[in-house]
N, C-alpha and C positions, 0 to 999 in steps of 0.2 A: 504494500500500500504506500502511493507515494501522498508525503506533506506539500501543498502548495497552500499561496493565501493568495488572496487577491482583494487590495482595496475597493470596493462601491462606493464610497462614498469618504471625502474627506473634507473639511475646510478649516482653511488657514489666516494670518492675518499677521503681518511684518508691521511692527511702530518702528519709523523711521521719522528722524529730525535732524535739520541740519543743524551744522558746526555752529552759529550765529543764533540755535535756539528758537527763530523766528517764523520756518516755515516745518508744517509735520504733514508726512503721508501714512497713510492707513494703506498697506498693499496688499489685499487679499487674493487668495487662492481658492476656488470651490471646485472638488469633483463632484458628479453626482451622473448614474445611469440611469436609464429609460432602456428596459428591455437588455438587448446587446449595445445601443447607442450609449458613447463614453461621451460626457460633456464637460467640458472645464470653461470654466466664468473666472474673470477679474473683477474685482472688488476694489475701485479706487475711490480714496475718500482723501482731499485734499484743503488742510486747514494753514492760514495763516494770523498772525498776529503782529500788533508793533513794536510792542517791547518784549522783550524774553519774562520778562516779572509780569508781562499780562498773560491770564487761562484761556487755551483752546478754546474755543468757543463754536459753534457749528459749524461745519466744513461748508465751503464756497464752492468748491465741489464735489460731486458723487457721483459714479457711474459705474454700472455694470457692463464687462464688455465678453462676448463669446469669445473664447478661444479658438482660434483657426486648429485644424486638424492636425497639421504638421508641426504646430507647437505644441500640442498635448504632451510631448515627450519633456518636453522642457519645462513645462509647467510642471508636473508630476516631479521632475527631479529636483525642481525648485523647493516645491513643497513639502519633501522628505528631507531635503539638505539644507534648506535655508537658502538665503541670499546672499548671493558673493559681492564683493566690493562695489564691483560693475555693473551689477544688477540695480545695490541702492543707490547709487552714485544716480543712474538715470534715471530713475524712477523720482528722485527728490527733484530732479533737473530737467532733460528735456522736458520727460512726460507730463511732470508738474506743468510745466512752462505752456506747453502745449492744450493741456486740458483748462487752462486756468482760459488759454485763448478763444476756446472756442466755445467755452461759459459765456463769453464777452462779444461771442457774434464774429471775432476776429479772421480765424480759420474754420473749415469745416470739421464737424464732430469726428468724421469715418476721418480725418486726417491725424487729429487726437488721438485717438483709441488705435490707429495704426501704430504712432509712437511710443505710447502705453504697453503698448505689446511686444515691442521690439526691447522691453524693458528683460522679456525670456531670454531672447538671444545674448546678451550679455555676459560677458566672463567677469 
């Protein structure tokens, strides 16, 4: 009899703030299955503040993004191993940057949630 496991369902959630104290992301990971369908969600939640002595206060942004196919691999090893340097590093930066833009009407959403995502690919 052979042991295998296999996760159904998992979710995660990285507190990330930068060096300056001033800007915090909430980086969430969600698996969950539908039948044989594997799904992975992002969970960004994007707070900033003025001064580091002031409290979080509701996030300015929030958004739920599908995980593309070909990243489920990366999301999954994210969520088992954490976030490496490269991962926070852009997730507080471009991504932040990006999602905050198109809160603002600035860029388009799918151009946001593009960058957000490219936050997997990251060493």
């Amino acid at each position: 009899m052979a042991n295998t496991s296999t996760v159904v369902a998992i979710k995660v959630h990285f507190d990330l703030i930068t060096k300056d104290k001033l800007r915090k992301v909430v980086f969430g990971l969600e698996k969950d299955t539908q039948g044989t369908k594997v799904i992975w969600k992002i969970n960004f939640d994007l707070f900033e503040r003025a001064k580091k002595t002031d409290p979080f206060v509701e996030a300015i942004v929030h958004v739920d993004i599908e995980v593309d196919k070909v990243l489920q691999p990366k999301a999954e090893k994210m969520a088992l191993s954490g976030m490496t340097a490269g991962q926070q590093a852009h997730a507080l930066g471009p991504a932040a940057d990006d999602q905050k833009l198109a809160q603002n009407g600035e860029i388009p959403q799918k151009d946001a949630d593009a960058t957000t995502k490219a936050t997997l690919k990251k060493k």
